[in-house]
Backbone as XML, in Angstrom:
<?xml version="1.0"?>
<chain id="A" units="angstrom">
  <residue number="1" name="UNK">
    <atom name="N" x="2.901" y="-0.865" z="-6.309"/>
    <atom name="CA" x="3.011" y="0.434" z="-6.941"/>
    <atom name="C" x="1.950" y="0.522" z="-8.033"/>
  </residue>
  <residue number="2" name="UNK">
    <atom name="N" x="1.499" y="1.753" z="-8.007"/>
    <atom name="CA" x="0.430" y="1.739" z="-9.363"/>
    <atom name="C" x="0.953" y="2.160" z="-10.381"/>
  </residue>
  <residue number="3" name="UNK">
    <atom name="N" x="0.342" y="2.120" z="-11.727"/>
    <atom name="CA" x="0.384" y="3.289" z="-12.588"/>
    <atom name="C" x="0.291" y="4.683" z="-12.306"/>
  </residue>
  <residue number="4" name="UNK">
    <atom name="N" x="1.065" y="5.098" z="-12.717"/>
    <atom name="CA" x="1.006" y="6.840" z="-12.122"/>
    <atom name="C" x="0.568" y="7.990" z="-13.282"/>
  </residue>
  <residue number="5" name="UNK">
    <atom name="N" x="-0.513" y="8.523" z="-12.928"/>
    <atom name="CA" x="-0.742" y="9.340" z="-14.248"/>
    <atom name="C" x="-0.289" y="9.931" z="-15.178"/>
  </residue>
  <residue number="6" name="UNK">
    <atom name="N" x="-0.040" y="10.502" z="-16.544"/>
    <atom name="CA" x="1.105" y="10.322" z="-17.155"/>
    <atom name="C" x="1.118" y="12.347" z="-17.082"/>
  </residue>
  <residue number="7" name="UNK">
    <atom name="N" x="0.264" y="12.748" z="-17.138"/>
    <atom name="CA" x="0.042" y="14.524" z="-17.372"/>
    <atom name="C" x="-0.751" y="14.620" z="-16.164"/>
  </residue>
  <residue number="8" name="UNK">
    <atom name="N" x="-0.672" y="16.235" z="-15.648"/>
    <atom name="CA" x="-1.398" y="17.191" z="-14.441"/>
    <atom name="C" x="-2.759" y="17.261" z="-14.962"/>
  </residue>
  <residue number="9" name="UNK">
    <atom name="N" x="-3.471" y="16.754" z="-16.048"/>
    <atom name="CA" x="-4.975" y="16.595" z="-16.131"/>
    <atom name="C" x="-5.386" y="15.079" z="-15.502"/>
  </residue>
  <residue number="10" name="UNK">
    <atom name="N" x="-4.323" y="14.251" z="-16.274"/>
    <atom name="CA" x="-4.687" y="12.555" z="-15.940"/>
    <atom name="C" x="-4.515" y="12.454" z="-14.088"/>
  </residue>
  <residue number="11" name="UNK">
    <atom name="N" x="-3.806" y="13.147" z="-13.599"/>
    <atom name="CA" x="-3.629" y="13.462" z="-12.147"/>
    <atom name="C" x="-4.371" y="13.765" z="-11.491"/>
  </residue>
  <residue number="12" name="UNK">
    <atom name="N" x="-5.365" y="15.070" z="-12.435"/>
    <atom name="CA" x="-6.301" y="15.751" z="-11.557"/>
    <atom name="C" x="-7.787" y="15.107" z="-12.140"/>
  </residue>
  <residue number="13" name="UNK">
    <atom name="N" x="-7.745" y="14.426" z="-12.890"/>
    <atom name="CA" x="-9.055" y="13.585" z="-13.148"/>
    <atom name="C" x="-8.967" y="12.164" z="-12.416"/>
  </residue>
  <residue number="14" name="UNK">
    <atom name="N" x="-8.056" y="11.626" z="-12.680"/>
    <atom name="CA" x="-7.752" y="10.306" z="-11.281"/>
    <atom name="C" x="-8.063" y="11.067" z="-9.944"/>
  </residue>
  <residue number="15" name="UNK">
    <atom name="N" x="-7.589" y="11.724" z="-9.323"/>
    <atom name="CA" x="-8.014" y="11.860" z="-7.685"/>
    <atom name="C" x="-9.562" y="12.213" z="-7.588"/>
  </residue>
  <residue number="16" name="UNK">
    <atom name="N" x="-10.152" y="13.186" z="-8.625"/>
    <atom name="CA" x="-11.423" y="13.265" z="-8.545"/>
    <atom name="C" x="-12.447" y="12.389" z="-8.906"/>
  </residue>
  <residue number="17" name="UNK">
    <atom name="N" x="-11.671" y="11.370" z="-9.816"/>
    <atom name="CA" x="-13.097" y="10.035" z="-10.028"/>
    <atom name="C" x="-12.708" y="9.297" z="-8.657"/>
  </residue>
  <residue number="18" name="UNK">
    <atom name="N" x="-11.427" y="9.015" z="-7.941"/>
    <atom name="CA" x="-11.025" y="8.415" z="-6.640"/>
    <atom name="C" x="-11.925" y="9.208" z="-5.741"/>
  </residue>
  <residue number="19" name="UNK">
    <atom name="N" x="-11.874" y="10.459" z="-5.427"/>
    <atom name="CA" x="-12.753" y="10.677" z="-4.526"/>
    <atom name="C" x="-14.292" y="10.895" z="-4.522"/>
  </residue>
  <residue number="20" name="UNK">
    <atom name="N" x="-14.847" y="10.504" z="-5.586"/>
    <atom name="CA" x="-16.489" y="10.549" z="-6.507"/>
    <atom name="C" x="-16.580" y="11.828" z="-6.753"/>
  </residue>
  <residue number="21" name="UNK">
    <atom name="N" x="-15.912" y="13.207" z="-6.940"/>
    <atom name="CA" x="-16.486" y="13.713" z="-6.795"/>
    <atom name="C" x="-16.780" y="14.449" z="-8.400"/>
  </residue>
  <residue number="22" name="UNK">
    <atom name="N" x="-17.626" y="15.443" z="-9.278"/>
    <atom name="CA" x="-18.346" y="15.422" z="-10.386"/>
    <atom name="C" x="-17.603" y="16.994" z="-10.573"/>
  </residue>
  <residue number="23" name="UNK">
    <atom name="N" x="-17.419" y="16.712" z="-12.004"/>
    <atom name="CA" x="-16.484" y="18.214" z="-12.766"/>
    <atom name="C" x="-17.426" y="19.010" z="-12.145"/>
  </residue>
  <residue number="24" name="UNK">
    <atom name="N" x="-18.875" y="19.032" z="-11.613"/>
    <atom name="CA" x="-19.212" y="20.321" z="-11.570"/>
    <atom name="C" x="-19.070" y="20.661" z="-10.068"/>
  </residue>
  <residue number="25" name="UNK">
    <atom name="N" x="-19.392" y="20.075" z="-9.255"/>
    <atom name="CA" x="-18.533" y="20.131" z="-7.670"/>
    <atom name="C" x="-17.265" y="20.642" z="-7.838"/>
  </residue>
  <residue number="26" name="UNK">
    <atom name="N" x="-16.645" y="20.081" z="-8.034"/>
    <atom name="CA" x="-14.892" y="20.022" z="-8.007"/>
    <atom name="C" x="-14.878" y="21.871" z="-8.296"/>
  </residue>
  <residue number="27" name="UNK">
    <atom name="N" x="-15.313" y="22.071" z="-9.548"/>
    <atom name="CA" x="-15.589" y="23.850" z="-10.304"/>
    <atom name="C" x="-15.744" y="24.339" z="-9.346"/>
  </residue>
  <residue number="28" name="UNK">
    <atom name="N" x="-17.370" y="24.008" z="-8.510"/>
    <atom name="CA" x="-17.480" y="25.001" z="-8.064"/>
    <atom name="C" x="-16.556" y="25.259" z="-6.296"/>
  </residue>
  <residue number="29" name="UNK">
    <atom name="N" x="-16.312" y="24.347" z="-6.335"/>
    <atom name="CA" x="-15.061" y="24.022" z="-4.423"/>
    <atom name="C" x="-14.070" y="25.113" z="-5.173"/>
  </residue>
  <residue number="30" name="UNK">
    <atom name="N" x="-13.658" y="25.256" z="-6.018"/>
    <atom name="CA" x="-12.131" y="25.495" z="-6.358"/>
    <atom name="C" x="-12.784" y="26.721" z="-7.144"/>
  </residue>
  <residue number="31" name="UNK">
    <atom name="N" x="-14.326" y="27.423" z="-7.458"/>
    <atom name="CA" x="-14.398" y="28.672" z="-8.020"/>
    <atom name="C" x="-13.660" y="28.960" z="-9.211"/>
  </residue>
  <residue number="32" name="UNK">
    <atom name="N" x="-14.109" y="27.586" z="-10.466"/>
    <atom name="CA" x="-13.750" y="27.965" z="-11.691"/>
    <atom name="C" x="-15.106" y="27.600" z="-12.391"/>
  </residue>
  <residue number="33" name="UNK">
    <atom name="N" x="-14.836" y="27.316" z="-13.570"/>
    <atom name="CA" x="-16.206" y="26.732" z="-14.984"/>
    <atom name="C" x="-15.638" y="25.228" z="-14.755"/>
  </residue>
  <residue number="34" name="UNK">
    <atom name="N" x="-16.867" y="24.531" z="-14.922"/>
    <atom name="CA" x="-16.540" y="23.188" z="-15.502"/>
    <atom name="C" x="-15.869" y="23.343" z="-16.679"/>
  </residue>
  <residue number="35" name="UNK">
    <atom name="N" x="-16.037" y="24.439" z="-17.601"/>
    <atom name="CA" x="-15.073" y="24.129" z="-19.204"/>
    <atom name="C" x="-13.686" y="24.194" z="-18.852"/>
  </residue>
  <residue number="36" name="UNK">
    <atom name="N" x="-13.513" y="25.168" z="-18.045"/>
    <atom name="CA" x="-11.872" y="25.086" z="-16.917"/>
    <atom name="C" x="-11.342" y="24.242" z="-16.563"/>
  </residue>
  <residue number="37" name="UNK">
    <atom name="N" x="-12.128" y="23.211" z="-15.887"/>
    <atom name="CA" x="-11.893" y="21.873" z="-15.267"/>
    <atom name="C" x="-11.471" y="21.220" z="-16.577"/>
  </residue>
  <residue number="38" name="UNK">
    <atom name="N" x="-12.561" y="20.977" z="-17.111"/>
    <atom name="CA" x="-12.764" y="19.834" z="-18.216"/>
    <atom name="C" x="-11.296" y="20.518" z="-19.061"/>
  </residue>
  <residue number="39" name="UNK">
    <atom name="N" x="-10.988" y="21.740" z="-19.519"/>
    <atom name="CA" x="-9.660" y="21.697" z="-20.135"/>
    <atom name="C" x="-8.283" y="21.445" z="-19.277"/>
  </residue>
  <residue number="40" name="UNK">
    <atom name="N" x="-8.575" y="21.685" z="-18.377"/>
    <atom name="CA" x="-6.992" y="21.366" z="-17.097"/>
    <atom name="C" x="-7.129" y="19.746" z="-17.643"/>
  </residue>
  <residue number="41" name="UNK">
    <atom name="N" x="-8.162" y="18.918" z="-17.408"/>
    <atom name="CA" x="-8.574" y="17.504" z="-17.603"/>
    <atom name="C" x="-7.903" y="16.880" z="-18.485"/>
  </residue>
  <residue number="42" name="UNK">
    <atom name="N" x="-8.855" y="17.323" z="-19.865"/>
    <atom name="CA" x="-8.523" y="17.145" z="-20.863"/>
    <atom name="C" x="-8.134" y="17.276" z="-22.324"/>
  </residue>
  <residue number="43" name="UNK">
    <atom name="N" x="-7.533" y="18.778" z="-21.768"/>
    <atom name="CA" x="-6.844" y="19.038" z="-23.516"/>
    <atom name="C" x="-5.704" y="19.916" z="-23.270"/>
  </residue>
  <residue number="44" name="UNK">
    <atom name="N" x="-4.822" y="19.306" z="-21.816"/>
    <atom name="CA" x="-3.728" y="19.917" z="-21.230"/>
    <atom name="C" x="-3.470" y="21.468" z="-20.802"/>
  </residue>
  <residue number="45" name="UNK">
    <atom name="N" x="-4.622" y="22.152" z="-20.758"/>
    <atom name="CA" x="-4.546" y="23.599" z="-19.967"/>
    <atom name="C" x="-3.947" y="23.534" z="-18.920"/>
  </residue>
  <residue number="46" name="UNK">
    <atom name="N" x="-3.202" y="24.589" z="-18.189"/>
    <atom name="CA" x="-1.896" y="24.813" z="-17.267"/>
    <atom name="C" x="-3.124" y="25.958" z="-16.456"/>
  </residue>
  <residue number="47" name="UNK">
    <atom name="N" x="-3.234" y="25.422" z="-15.086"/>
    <atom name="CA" x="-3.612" y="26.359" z="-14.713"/>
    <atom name="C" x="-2.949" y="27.342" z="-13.642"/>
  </residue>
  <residue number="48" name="UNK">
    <atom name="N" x="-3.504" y="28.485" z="-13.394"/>
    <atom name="CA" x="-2.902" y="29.172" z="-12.357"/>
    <atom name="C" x="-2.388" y="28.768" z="-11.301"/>
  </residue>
  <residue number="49" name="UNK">
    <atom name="N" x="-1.253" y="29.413" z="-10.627"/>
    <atom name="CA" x="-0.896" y="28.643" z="-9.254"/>
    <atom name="C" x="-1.501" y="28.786" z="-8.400"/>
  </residue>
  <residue number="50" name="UNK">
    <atom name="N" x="-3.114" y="29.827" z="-8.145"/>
    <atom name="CA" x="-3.869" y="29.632" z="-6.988"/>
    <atom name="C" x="-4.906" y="28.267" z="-7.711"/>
  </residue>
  <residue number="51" name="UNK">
    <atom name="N" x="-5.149" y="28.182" z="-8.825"/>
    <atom name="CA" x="-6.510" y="26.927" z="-9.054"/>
    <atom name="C" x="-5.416" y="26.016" z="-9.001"/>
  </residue>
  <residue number="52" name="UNK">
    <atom name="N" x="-4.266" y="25.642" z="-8.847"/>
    <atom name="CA" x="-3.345" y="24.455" z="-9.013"/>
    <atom name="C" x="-3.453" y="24.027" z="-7.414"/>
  </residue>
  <residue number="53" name="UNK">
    <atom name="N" x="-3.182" y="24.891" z="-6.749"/>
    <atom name="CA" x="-3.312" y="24.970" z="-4.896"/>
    <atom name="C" x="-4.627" y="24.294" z="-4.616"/>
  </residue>
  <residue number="54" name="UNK">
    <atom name="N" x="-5.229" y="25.108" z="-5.325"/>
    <atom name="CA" x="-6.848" y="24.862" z="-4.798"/>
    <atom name="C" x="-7.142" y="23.743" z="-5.023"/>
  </residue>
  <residue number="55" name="UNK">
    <atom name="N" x="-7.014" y="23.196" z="-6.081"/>
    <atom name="CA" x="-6.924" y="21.296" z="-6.541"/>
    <atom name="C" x="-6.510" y="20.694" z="-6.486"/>
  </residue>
  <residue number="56" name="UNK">
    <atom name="N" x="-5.066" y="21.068" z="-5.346"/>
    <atom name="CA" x="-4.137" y="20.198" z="-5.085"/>
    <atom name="C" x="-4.753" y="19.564" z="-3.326"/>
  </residue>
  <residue number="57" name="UNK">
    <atom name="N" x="-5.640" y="20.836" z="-2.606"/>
    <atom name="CA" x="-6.023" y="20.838" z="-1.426"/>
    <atom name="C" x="-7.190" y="20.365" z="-1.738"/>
  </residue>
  <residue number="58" name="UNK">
    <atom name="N" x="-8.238" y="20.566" z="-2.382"/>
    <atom name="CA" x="-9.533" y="20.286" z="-2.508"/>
    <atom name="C" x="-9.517" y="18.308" z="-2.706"/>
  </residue>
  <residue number="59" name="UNK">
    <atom name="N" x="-8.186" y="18.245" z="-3.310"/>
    <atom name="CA" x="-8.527" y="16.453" z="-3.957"/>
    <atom name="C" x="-7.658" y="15.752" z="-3.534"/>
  </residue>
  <residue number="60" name="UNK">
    <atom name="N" x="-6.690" y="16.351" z="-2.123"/>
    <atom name="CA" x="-5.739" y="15.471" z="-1.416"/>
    <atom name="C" x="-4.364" y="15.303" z="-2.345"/>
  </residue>
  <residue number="61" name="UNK">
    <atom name="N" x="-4.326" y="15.653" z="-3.306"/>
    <atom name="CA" x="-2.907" y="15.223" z="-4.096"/>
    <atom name="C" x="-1.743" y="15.216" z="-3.306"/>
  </residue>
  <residue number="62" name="UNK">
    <atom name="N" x="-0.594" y="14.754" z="-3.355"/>
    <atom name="CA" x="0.430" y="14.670" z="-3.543"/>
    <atom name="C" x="1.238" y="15.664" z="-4.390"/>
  </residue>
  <residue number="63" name="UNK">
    <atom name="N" x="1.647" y="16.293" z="-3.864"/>
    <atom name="CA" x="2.301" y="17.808" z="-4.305"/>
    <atom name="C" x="3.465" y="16.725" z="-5.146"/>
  </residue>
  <residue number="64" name="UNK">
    <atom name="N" x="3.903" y="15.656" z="-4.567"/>
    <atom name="CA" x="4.933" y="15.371" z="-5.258"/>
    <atom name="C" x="4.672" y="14.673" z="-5.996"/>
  </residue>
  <residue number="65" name="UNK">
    <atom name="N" x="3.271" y="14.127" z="-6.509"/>
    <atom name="CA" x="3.057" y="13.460" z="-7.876"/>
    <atom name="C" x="3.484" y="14.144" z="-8.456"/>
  </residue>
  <residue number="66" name="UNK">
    <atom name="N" x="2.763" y="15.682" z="-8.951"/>
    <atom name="CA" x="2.731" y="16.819" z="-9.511"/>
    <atom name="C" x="4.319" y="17.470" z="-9.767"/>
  </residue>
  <residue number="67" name="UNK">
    <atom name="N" x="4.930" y="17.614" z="-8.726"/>
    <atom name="CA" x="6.270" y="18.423" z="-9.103"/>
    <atom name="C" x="7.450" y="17.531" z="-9.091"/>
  </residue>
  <residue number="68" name="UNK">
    <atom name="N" x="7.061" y="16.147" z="-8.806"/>
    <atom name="CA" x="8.646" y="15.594" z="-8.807"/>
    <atom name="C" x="7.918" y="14.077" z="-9.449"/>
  </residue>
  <residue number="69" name="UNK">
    <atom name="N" x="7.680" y="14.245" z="-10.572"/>
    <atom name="CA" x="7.190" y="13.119" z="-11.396"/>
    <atom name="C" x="8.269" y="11.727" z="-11.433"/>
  </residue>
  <residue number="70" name="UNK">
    <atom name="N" x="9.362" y="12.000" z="-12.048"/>
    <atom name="CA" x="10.532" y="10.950" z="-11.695"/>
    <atom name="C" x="10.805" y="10.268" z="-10.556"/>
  </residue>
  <residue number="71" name="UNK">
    <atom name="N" x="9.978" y="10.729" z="-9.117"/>
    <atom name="CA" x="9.701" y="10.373" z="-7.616"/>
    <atom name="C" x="9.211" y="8.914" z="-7.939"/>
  </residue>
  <residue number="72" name="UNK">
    <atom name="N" x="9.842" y="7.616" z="-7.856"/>
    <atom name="CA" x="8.577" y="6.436" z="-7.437"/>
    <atom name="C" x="7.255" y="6.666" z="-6.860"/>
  </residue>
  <residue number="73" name="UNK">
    <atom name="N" x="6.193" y="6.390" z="-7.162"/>
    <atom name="CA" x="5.197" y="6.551" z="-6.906"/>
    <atom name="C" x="4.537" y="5.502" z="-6.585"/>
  </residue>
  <residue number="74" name="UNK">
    <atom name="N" x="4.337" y="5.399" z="-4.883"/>
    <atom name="CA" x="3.588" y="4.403" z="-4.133"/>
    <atom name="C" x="2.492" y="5.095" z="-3.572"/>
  </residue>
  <residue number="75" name="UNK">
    <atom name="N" x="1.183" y="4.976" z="-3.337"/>
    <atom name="CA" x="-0.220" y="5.648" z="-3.242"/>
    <atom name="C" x="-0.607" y="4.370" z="-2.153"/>
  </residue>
  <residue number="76" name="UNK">
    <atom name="N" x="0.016" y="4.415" z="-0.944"/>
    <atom name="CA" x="-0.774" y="3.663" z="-0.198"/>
    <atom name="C" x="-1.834" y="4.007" z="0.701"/>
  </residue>
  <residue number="77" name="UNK">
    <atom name="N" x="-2.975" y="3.019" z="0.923"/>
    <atom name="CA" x="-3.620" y="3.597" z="2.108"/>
    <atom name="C" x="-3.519" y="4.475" z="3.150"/>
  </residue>
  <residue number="78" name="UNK">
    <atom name="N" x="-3.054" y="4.054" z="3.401"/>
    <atom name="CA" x="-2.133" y="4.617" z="4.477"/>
    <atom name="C" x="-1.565" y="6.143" z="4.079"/>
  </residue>
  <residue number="79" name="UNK">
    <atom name="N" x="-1.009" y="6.365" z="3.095"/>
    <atom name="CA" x="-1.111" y="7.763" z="2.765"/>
    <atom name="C" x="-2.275" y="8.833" z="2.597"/>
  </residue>
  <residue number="80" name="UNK">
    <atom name="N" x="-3.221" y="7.609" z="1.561"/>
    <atom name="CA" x="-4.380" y="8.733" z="1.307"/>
    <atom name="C" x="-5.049" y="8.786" z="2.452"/>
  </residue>
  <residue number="81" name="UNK">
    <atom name="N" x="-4.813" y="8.265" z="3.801"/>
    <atom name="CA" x="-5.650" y="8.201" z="5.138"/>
    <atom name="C" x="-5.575" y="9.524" z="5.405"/>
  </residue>
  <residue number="82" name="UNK">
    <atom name="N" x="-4.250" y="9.795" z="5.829"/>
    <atom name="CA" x="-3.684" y="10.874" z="6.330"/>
    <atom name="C" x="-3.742" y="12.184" z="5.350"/>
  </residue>
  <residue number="83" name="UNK">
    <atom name="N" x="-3.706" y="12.250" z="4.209"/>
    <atom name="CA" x="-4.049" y="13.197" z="3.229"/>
    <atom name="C" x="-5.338" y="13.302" z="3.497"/>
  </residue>
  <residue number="84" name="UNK">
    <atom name="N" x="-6.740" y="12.229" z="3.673"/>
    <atom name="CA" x="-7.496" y="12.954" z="4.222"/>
    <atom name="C" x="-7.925" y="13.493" z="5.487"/>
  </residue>
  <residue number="85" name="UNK">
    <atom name="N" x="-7.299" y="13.111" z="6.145"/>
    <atom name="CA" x="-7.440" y="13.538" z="7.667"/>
    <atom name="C" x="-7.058" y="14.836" z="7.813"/>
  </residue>
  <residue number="86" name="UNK">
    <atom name="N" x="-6.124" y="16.042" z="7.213"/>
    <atom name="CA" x="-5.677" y="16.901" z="7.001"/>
    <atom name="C" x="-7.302" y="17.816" z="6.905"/>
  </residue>
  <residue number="87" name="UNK">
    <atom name="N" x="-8.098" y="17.467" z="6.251"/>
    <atom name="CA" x="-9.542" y="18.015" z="5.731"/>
    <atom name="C" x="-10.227" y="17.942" z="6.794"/>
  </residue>
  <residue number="88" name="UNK">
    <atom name="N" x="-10.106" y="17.279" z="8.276"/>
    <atom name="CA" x="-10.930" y="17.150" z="8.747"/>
    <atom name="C" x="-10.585" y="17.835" z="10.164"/>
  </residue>
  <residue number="89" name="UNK">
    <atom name="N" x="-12.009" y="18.494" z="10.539"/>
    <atom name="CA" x="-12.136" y="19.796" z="11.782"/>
    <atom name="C" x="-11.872" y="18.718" z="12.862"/>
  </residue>
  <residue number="90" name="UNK">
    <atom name="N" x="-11.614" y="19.648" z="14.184"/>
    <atom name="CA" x="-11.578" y="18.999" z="15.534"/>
    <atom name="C" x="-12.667" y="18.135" z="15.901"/>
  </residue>
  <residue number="91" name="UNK">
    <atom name="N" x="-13.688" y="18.277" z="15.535"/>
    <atom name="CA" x="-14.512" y="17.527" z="16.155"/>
    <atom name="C" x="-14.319" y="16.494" z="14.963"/>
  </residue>
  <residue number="92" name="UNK">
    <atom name="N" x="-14.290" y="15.787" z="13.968"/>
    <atom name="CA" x="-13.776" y="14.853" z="13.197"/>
    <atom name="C" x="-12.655" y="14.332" z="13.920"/>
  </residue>
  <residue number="93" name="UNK">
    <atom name="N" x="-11.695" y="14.944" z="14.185"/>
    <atom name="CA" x="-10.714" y="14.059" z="14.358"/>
    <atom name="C" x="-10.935" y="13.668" z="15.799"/>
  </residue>
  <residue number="94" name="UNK">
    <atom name="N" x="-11.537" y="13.686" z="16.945"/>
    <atom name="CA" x="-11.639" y="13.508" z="17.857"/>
    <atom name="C" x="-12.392" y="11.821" z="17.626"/>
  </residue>
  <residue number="95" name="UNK">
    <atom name="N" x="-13.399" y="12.106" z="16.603"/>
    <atom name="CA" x="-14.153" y="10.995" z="16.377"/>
    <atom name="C" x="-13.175" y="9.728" z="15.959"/>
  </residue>
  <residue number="96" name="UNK">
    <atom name="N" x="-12.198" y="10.226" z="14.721"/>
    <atom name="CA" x="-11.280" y="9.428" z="14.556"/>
    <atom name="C" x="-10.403" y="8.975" z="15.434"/>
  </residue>
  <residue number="97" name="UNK">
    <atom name="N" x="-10.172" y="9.729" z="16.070"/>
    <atom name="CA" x="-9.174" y="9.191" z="17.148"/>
    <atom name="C" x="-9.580" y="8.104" z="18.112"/>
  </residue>
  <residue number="98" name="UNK">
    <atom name="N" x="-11.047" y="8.392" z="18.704"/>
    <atom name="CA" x="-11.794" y="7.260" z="19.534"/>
    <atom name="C" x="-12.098" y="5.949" z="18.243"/>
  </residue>
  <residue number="99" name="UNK">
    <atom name="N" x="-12.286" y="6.157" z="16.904"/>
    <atom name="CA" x="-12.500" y="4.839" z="16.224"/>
    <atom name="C" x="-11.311" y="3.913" z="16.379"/>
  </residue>
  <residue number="100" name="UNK">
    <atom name="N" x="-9.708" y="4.755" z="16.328"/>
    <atom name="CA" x="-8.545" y="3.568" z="15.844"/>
    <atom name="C" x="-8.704" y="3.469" z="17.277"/>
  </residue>
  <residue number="101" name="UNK">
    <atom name="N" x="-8.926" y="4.192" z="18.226"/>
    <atom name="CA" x="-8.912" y="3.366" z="19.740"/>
    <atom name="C" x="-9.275" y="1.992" z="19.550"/>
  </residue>
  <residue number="102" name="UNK">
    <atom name="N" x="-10.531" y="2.140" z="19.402"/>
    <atom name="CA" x="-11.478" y="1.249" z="19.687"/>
    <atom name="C" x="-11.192" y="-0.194" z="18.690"/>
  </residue>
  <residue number="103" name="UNK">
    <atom name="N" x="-10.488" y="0.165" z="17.750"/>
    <atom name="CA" x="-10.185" y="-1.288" z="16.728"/>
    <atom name="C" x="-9.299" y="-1.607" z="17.318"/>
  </residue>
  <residue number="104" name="UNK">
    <atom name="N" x="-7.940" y="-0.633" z="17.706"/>
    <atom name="CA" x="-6.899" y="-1.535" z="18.108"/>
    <atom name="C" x="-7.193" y="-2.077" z="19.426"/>
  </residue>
  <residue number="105" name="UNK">
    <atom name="N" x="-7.874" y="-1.522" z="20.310"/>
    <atom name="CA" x="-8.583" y="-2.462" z="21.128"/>
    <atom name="C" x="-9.285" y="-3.908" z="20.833"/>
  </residue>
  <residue number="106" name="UNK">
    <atom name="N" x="-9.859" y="-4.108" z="19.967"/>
    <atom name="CA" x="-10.610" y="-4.636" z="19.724"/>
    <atom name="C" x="-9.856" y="-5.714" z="19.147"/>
  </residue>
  <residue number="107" name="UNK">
    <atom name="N" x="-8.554" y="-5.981" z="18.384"/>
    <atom name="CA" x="-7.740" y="-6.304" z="17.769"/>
    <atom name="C" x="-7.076" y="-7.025" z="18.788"/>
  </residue>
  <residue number="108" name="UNK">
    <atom name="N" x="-7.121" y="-6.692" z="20.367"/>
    <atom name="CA" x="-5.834" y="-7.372" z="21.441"/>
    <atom name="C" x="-6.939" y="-8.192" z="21.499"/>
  </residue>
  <residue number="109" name="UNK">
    <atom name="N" x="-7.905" y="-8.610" z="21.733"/>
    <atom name="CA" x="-8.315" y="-9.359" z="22.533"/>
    <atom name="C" x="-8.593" y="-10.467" z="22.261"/>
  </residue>
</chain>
């Protein structure tokens, strides 16, 4: 089990240094200011429930980090796999699908 972020900024700045991606990307995916970001971040701004959506989809979260904090919080591989696989078009997942072929193949022999 990890540490689990303690506030909805420490939440939404953990998944975005986890997924590399830079306050000013993140702004502009989700169509706010970096000063927006940077206050959701870090000086506890509450944001709207469409930029809350939008950063909840844009950075894979766990809806239930966010709304059911008292939830144990286990962040396994295996979860964030599938949280990102959700992001990814048909022709992605087709690709994925022939890769775990091919390991668990690769794995019998």
């Amino acid at each position: 089990m990890h540490n689990k972020p303690e506030t909805l900024g420490d939440i939404i700045k953990s998944a975005r240094s986890t997924a590399g991606i830079t306050m000013e990307i993140l702004a502009d995916k989700v169509g706010i200011t970096e000063r927006y970001l940077y206050r959701i971040e870090n000086e506890g701004k509450k944001p709207s429930f469409d930029v809350l959506y939008k950063l909840i989809r844009e950075l894979a979260i766990s809806p239930d980090l966010i709304f059911y904090p008292e939830k144990p919080y286990v962040d396994s591989e295996t979860e964030e796999i599938v949280r990102m696989l959700y992001k990814c078009d048909e022709r992605s997942m087709h690709v994925i699908r022939a890769t775990i072929k091919a390991v668990i193949e690769s794995q019998e022999l």
